[in-house]
C-alpha positions in Angstrom: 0.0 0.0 0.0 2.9 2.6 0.8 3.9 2.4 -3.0 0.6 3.4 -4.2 1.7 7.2 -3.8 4.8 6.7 -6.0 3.1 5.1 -8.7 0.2 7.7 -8.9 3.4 10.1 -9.5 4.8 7.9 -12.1 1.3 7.9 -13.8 0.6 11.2 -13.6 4.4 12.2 -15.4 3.5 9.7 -17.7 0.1 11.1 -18.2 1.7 14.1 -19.5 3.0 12.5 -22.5 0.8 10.6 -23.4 -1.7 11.4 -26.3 -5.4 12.1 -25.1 -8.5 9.7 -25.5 -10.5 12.2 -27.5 -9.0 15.4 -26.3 -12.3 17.6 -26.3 -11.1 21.5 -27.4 -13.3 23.3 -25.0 -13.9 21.8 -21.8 -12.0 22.4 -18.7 -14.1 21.2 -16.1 -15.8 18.5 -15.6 -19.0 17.4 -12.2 -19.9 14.4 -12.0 -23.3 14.4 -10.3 -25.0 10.8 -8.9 -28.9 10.5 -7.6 -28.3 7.5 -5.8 -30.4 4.4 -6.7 -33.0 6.9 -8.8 -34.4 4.4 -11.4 -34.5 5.2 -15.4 -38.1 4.6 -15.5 -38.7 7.7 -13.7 -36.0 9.6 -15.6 -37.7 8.5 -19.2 -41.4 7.9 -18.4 -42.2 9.8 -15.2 -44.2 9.1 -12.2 -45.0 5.0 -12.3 -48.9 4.9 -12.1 -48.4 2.2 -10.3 -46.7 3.4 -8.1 -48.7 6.5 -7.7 -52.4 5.3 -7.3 -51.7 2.4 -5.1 -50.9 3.3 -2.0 -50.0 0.1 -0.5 -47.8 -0.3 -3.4 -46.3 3.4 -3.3 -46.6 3.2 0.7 -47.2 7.4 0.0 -48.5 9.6 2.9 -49.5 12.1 0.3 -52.8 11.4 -1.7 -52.9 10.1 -5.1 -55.0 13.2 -6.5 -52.6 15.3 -5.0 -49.6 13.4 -6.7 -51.5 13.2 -10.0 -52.1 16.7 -10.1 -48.6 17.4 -9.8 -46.5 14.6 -11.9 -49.1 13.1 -13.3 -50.0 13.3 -17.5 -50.9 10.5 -19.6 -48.4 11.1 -22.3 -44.7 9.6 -20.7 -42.8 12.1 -22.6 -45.1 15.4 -20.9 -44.8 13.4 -17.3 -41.0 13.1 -17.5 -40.8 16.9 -18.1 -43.6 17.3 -15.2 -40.7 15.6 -12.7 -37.8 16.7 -14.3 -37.8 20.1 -15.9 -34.5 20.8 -16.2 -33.3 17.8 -17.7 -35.7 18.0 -20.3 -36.1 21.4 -20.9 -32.5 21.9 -20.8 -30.2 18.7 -20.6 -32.1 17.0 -23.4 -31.9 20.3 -26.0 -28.5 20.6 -25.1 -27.0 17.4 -24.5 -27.0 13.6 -24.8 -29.4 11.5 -22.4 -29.2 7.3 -22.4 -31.1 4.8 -21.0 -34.6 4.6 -22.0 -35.0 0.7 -22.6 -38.3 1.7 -24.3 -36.0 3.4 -27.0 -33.4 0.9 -27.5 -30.8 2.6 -25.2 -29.5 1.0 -22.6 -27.0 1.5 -19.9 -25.9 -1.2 -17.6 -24.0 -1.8 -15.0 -21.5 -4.7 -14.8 -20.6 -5.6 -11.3 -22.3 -8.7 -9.8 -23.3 -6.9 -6.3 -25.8 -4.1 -7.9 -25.5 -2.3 -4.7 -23.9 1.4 -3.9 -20.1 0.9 -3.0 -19.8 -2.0 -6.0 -21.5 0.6 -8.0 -19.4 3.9 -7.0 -16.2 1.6 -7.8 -17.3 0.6 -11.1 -18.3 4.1 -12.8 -15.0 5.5 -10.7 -12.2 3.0 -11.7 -13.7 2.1 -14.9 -14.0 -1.5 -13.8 -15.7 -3.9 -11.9 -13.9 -5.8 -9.0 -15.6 -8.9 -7.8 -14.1 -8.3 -4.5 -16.3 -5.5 -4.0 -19.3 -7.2 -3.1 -21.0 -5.2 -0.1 -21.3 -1.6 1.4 -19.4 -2.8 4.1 -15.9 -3.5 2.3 -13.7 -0.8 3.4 -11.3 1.4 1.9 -11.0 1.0 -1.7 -7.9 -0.5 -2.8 -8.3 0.8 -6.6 -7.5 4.2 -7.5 -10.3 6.3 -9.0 -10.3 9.0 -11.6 -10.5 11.4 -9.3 -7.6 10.5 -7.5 -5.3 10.1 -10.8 -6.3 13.5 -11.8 -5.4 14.8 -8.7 -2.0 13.6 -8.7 -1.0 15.4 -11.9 0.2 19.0 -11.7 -2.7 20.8 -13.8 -5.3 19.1 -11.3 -3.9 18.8 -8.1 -6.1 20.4 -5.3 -8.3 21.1 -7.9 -10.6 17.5 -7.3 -13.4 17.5 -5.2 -16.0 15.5 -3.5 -19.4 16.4 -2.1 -22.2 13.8 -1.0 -24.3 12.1 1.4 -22.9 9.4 1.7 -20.5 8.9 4.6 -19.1 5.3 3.0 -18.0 7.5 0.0 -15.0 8.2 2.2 -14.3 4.6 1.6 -14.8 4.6 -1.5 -12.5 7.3 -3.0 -9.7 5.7 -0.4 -9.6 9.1 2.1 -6.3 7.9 4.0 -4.5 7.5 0.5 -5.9 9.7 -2.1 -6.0 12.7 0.5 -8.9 14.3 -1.9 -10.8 16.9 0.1 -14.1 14.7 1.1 -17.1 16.7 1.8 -19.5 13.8 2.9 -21.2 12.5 5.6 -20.2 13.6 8.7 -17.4 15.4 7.4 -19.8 17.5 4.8 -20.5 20.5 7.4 -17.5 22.8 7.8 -17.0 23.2 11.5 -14.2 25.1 11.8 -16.5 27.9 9.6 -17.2 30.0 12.3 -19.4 33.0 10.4 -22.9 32.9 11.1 -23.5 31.1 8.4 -21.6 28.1 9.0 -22.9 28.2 12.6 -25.7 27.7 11.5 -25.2 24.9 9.1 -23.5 23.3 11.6 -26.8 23.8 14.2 -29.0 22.8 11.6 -27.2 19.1 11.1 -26.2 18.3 14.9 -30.0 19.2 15.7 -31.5 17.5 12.5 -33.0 13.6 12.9 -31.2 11.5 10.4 -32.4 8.3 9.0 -29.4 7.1 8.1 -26.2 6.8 10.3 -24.6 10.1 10.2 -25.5 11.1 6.4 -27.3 14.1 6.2 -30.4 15.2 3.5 -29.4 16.5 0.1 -30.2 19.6 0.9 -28.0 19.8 2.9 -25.0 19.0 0.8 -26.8 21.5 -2.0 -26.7 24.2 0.3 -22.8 23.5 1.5 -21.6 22.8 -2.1 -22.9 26.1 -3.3 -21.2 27.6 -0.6 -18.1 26.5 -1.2 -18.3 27.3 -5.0 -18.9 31.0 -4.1 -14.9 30.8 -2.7 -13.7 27.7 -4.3 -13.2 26.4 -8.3 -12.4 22.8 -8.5 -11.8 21.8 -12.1 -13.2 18.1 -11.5 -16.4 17.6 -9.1 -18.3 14.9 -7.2 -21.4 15.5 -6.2 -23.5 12.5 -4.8 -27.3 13.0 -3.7 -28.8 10.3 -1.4 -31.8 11.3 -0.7 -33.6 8.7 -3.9 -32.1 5.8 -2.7 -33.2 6.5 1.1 -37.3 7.5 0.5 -37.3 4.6 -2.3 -35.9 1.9 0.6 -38.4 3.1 3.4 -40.8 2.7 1.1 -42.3 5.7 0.5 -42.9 6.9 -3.6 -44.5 10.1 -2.8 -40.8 11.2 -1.3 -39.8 9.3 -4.1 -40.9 11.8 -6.7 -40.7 14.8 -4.3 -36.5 14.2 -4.1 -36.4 13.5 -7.3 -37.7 16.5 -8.6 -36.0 18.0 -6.1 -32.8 16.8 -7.7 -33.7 18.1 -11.3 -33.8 21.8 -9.1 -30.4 21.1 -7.6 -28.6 20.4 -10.6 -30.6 23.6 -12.3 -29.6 26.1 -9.8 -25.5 24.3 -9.8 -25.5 24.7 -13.8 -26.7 27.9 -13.4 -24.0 29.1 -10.9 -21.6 27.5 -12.6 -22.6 29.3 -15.7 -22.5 32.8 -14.4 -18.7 31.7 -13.4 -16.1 32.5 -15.7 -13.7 29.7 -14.8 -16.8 27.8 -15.7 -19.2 29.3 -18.4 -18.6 27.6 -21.6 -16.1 25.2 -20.3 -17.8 22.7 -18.0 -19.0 19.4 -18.9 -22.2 17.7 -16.4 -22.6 14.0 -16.2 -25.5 12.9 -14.2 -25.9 9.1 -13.5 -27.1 6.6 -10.9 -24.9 4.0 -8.8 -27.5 0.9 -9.5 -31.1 0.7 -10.9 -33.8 -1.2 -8.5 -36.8 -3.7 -9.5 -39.9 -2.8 -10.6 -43.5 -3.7 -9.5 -45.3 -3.3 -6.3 -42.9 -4.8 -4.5 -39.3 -4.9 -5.6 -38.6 -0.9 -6.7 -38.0 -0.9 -3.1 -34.8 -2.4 -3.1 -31.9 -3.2 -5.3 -29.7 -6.3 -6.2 -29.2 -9.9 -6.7 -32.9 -10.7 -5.9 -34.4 -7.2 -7.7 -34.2 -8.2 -11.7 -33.6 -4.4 -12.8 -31.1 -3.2 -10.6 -28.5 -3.7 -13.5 -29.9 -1.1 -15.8 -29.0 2.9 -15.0 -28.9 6.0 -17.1 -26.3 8.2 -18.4 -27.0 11.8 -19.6 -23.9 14.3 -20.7 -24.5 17.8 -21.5 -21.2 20.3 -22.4 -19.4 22.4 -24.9 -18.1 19.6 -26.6 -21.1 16.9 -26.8 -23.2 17.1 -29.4 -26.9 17.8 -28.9 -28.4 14.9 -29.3 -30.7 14.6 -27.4 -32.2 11.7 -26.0 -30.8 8.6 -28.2 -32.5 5.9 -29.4 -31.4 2.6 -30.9 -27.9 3.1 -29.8 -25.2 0.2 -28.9 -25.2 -0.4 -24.9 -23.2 1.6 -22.8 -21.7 0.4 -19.3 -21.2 1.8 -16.0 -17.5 1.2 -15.9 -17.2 3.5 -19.2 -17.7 6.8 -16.9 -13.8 7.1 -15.7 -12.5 7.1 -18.9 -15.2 9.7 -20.2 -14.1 12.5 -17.6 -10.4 11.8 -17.9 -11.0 11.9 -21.6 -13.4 15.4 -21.3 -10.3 17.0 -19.4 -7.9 15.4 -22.5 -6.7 12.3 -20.5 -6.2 8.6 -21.3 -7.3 6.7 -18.4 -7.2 3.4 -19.5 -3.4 3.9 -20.7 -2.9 4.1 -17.1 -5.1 1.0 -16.2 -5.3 -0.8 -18.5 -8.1 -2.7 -17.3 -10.9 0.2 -17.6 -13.4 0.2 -20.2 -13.4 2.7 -23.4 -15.1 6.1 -22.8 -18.1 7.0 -24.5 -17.2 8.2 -27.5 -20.5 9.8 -28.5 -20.6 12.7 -25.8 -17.0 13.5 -26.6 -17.4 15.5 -30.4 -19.6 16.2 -32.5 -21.0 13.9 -34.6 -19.5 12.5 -37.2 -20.1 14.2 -41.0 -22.5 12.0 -43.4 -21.1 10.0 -45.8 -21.2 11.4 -49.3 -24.1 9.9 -51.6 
């Protein structure tokens, strides 16, 4: 383990000289942003009806009229916008979105476990590792993107991670990597000693958590767009728990209202980032999910080796340099394990000539598309 440092330095010299993947010309950032366990059916075809009129099913406290009247419409496309406006009022006019089964798009994830930590790994290494079968492992003994980036000159201290999720620390290796980790416990700044911060700080110690020590998504919203006001990382983690956690206690009308919720986070993020120099013009957004979940009255509950469905995610890519696309249909599969490559490859970087093991980056989100053939 005490080698690992000097052979992130020897890849990151290496690094240098190397020719990039795809080398993109304009961006110069890239965020990464996760919605833990938040299922593709939602993301393509809105509210499950289901889901939403069966309340023994949805186990929702809040009536079905009242949920119809705001996510419900009886064309998928109109309902998808009613829970995500963002993504398809902006994402989708702008940028590439996969996954809609119903479409022939797929996106899967290849790791045995279909659970968080297994998942995290996968779209973080760029490969599955069968040793990685639980929440519970421990430290993570691959490196991530995020870590390789950081150890090269242009990038170092420039990588950051934000998220709920106090196994993340585990995940992107804290001891080793020594990334600035946001999550958790950790996410609240406590030597931040203006009133703000204070009161951040009040607001989580006197909060009820559901979860171990993780707090709600809003607050990591409200302490990432903090730190942005003072801080410009070129390469960003954000990971929202709050999906996962409603979806598990069974409860669909917190389902949808995070959800949505989520679509306003990442509005109000792409907005600050875009009234940011370092940023406007020059920042790529990847949103994803660590694992789908089953389907049915029952299983969209949970996630796993018992829940058929929990392999199948979604992938969508907006930037300067992806093509807008919009949402593709009848497209080859994509994979999980193909997101490290695609950020090193946005910020002009070969991560599989590094490891050698991770998959190809998605080629389709990195330039425009190609010219038509001449008749």
């Amino acid at each position: 383990m005490r080698s690992i440092p000097r052979l992130l330095a020897a890849l990151a010299c290496l690094a240098l000289a190397w020719p990039a993947a795809a080398a993109p010309a304009r961006t110069r950032n890239v965020v990464l942003i996760v919605s833990d366990g938040l299922r593709w059916q939602e993301i393509f075809t809105g509210a499950d009806p289901l889901l939403l009129d069966d309340a023994r099913a949805g186990g929702s406290w809040t009536s079905a009229a009242q949920l119809r009247r705001r996510y419900w419409a009886p064309d998928p496309a109109e309902r998808r916008r009613l829970l995500f406006p963002f993504l398809w009022g902006t994402l989708a006019a702008r940028g590439q979105l996969y996954g809609n089964q119903l479409a022939g798009s797929r996106v899967r994830v290849t790791n045995e476990a279909l659970v968080s930590y297994p998942g995290y790994n996968e779209m973080l290494t760029g490969r599955a590792d069968p040793r990685i079968a639980g929440n519970d492992f421990g430290p993570n003994p691959n490196v991530t993107v995020f870590e390789w980036l950081n150890a090269m000159p242009q990038f170092h201290g420039r990588v950051e991670v934000f998220g709920t999720w106090s196994v993340l620390a585990d995940v992107f290796n804290a001891g080793r990597s020594r990334l600035p980790l946001r999550v958790g416990a950790t996410l609240v700044e406590r030597s931040d000693r203006s009133a703000r911060g204070r009161l951040l700080t009040g607001l989580y110690d006197d909060s009820t958590r559901l979860y171990g020590s993780n707090p709600f998504d809003s607050f990591v919203h409200v302490a990432l767009r903090d730190h942005l006001a003072t801080h410009r990382p070129r390469v960003l983690f954000v990971g929202y728990g709050d999906t996962d956690l409603w979806a598990h206690m069974g409860r669909y009308d917190l389902v949808l209202e995070t959800a949505h919720r989520f679509d306003a986070y990442v509005a109000e993020l792409w907005q600050q980032l875009e009234r940011l120099p370092e940023y406007r013009g020059r920042t790529t957004l990847i949103l994803t999910a660590d694992h789908g979940r089953g389907s049915g009255p029952v299983d969209w509950r949970e996630h796993g080796t018992a829940q058929p469905g929990s392999e199948s995610i979604w992938l969508a890519v907006m930037g300067p340099d992806t093509a807008p696309l919009g949402e593709r249909r009848d497209v080859p599969e994509l994979t999980q394990s193909q997101i490290a490559a695609t950020i090193a490859a946005f910020l002009g970087q070969d991560f599989r000539s590094a490891m050698s093991s991770a998959a190809a980056p998605v080629r389709a989100v990195l330039g425009p598309p190609p010219a038509a053939a001449a008749p």
